[in-house]
C-alpha positions in Angstrom: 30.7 137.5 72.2 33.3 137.9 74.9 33.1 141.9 76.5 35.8 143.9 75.9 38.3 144.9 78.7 38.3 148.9 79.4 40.2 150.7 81.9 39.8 154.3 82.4 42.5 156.0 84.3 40.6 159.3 85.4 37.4 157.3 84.6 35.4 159.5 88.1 35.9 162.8 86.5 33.8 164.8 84.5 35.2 163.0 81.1 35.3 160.1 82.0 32.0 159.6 83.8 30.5 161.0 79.9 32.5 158.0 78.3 31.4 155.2 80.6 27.8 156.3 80.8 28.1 156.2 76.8 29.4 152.3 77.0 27.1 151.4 79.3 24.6 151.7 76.8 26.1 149.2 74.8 27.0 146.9 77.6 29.5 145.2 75.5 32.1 146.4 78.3 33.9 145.0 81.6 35.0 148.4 82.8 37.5 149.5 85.7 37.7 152.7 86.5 41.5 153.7 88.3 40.9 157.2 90.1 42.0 158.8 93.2 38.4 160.4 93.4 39.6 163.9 94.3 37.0 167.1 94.4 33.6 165.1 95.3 34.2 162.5 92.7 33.0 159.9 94.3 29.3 161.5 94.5 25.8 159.8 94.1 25.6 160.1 90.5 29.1 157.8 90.0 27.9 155.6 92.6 25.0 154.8 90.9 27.5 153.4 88.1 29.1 151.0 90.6 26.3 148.7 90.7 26.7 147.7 87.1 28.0 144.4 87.6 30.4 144.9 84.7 32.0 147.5 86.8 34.9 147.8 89.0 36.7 150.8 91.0 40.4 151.2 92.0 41.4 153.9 94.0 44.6 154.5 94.7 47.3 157.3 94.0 48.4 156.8 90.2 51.4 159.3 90.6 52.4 156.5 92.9 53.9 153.8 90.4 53.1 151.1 92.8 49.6 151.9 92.6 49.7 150.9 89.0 50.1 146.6 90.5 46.1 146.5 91.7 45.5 146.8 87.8 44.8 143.5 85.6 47.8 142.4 83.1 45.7 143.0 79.9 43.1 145.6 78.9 41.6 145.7 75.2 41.2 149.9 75.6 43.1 152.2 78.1 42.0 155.6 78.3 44.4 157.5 79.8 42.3 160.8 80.9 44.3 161.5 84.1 45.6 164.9 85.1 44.8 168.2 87.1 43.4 171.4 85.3 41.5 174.7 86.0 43.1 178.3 85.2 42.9 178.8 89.6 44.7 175.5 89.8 47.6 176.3 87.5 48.4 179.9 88.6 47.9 179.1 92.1 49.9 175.8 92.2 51.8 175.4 88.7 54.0 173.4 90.5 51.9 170.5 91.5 50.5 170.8 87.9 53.7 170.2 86.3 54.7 167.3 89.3 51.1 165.7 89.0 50.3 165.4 84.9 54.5 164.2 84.5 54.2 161.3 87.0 50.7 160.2 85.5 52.2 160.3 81.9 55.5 158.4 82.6 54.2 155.9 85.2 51.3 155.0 82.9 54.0 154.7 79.8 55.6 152.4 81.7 53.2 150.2 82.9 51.9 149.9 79.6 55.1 148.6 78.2 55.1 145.8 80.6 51.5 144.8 80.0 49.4 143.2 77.0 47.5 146.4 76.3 45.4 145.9 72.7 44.9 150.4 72.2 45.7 153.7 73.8 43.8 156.7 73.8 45.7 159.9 75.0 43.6 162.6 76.4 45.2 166.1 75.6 43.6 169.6 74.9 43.2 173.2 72.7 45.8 174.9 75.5 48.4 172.7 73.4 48.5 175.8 70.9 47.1 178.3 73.3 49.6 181.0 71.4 49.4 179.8 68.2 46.2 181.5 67.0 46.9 184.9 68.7 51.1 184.9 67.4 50.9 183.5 63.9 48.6 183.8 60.7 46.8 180.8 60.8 43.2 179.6 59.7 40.3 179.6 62.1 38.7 176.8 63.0 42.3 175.1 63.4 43.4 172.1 62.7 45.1 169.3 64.2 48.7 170.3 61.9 49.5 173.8 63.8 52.3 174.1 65.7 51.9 173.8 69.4 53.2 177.5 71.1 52.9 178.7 74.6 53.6 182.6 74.9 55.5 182.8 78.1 57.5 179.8 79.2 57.1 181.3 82.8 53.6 182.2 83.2 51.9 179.7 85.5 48.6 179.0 83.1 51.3 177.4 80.8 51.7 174.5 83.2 48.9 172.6 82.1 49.8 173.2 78.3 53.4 171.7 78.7 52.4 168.7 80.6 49.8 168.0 77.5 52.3 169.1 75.2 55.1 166.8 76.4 52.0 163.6 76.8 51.5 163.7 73.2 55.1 163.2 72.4 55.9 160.6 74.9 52.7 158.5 73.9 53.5 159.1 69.9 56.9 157.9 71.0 56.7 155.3 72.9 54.0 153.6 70.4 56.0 154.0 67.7 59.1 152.7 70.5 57.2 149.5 71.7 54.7 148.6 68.8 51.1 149.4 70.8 48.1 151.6 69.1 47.5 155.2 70.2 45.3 157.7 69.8 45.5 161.3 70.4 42.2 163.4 71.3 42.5 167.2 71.8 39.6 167.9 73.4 37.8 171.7 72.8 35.9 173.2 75.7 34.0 170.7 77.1 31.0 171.5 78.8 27.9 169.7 80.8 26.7 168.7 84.0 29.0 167.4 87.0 32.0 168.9 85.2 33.1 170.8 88.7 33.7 174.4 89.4 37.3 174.7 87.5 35.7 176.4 84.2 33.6 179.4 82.7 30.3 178.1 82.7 30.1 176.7 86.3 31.7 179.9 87.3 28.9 181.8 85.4 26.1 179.9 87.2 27.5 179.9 90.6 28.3 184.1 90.5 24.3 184.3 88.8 22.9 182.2 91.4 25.3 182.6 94.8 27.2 185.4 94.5 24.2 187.2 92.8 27.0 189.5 91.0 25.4 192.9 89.7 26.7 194.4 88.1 28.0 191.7 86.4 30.9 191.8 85.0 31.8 190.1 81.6 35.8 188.9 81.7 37.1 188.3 78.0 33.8 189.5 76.5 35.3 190.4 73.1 37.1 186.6 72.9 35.4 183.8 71.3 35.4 180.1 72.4 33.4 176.8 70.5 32.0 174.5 73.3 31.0 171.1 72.8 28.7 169.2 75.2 29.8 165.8 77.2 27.9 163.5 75.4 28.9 164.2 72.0 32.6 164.4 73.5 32.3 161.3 75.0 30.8 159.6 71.5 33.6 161.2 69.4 36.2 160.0 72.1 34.9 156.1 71.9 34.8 156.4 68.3 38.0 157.6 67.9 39.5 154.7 70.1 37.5 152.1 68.5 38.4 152.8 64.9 42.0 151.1 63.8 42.4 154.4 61.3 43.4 156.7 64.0 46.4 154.4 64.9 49.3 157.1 65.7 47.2 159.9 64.9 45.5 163.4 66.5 42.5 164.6 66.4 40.5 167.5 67.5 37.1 166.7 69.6 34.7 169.6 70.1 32.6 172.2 68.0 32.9 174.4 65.2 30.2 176.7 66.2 31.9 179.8 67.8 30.5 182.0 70.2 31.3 185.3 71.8 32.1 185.3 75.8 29.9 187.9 75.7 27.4 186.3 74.1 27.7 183.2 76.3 27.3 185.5 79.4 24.5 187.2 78.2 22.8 183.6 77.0 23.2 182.1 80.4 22.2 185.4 82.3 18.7 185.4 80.0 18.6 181.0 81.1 18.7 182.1 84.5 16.3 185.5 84.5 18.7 187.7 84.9 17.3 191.3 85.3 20.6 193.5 86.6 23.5 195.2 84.3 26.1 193.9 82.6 30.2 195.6 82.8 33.0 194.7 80.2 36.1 193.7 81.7 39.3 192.6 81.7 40.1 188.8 81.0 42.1 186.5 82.8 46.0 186.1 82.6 47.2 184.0 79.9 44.2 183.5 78.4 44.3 183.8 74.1 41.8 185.8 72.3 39.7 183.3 70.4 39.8 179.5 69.8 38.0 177.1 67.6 38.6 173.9 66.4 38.5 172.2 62.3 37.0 169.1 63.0 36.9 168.1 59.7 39.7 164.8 60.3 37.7 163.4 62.9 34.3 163.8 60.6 36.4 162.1 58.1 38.4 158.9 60.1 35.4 158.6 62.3 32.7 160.4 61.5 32.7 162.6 64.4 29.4 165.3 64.5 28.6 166.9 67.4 24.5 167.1 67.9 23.6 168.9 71.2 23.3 172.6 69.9 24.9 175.3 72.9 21.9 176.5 73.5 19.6 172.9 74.3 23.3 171.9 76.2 23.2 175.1 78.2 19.8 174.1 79.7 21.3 171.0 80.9 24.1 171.9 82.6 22.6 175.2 83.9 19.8 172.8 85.1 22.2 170.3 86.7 24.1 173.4 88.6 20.8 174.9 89.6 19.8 172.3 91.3 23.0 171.8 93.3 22.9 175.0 94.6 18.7 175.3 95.5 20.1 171.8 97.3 22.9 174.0 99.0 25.3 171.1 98.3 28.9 172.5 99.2 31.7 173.7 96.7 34.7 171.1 97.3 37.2 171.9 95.1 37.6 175.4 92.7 35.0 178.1 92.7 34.9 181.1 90.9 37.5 183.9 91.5 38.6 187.3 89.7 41.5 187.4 87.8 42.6 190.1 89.8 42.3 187.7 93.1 44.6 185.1 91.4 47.3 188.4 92.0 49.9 187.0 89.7 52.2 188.7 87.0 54.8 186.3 84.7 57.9 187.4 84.0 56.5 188.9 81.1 54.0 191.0 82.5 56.6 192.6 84.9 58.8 193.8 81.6 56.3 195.7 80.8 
């Protein structure tokens, strides 16, 4: 049987490299991987991908539309994962946010248009109802049928939010617009190894480990978050593409098991032997009290279940970041910093 044709736009980052280790153990793929390999993608463990011989690499600029004519005419599967993200990244350059995850969308929408493309698969996220939970009365774990809501049009954190926002609609549209299959995932705090330094639990394990933070202080600790690890992401994510239910349709990818950020701190601190005090603190701006998905539509289109428990996916990652810094490999892109060294206020905050 004939492989099928897979292009990953924003295959080299941390997604992505989760989805094509998971159809490499198939090998029923040609895949090509589009990327601009940004922040130390292109490290040792994506290289070791490359010599697949069903594997090819384009890198080029993709908010460049011209970038978009090294690409083949026909792909069976197009994940379109692209975008920037991190809470530093979208209070300190919202801007580029916005510019960056617009261009992607719309040059990739077109392209597509032009091209015999069999499927779609959309990548967007939780922050796409970031307000919805802490404004309005609805149910906990949420589902994929609550309205999307930002609080504050002009906070910077919001960036990231619209740009996902406004990607669902333009891919439900222009599906519907020019007959091609597409599939929305909403991923749910994703966590594992190689996923950078943009997000909580790298920034746990680098201010454990390099900053050696004590006392240390516990941002958000009464808000609650449900993580999921890569490699059940990356199944769900596959299995969502591949199945011709989820035509035109959105589902939620991550965990119902909800956990404390207190109790996540604590968890990784007793991981890593941590013997100082803990302080309760502030969180960061923007940032909504408690989030968890229903992943009861993907269990039922797909059969979606996540397997890796927190705590057996904690050791992982915690391994993995461990062992970058006992190597004293080099932080290229994101780091930890206090929400009071971000030193931004919205319009909102400055009403008050």
């Amino acid at each position: 049987m004939k492989n099928k044709k897979v292009l990953i736009l924003g295959g080299a980052g941390f997604i992505g490299f989760g989805i094509i280790k998971h159809l490499f153990k198939e090998q029923k793929y040609d895949i090509t991987v589009a990327d601009i390999f940004n922040d130390g993608q292109d490290d040792n463990e994506f290289k070791k991908l490359t010599k697949n011989e069903n594997f090819k690499v384009i890198k080029a600029d993709f908010t460049k539309k011209s970038s978009f004519d090294k690409l083949s005419d026909n792909y069976d599967y197009f994940y379109m994962l692209a975008s920037v993200v991190g809470v530093n990244k979208c209070i300190e350059d919202p801007h580029d946010v916005i510019r960056t995850n617009s261009l992607l969308i719309m040059n990739s929408l077109e392209w597509i248009i032009t091209k015999n493309i069999g499927k779609v698969l959309f990548s967007s996220s939780s922050e796409c109802y970031a307000s919805t939970t802490d404004n309005f009365l609805y149910d906990i774990p949420t589902n994929e049928k609550v309205p999307l809501s930002i609080s504050d049009i002009s906070h910077p954190r919001n960036t990231y939010a619209v740009t996902k926002m406004f990607g669902e609609s333009a891919f439900l549209t222009f599906g519907k617009k020019y007959n091609f299959p597409i599939t929305i995932v909403r991923y749910q705090n994703i966590y594992g190894p190689r996923m950078g330094f943009k997000h909580v639990i790298p920034h746990l394990v680098e201010r454990f480990i390099k900053i050696k933070e004590n006392p240390f202080k516990i941002y958000g600790y009464d808000q609650t978050r449900a993580f999921c690890y890569l490699d059940d992401a990356a199944k769900g994510t596959v299995m969502a593409m591949e199945n011709k239910n989820t035509n035109q349709e959105i589902f939620h990818i991550g965990s119902e098991n909800e956990i404390s950020i207190e109790n996540l701190v604590k968890t990784v601190g007793e991981l890593l032997d941590y013997r100082g005090d803990y302080s309760l603190a502030e969180t960061y701006p923007g940032s909504v009290s408690r989030r968890c998905p229903n992943i009861k539509k993907s269990m039922e289109y797909f059969n979606f279940s996540p397997n890796v428990s927190l705590l057996d996916g904690l050791k992982k990652t915690i391994d993995w970041y461990k062992n970058f810094f006992d190597n004293n490999f080099k932080i290229i892109s994101g780091g930890f910093k206090a929400p009071d060294e971000l030193n931004f206020k919205s319009r909102y905050d400055e009403s008050l």
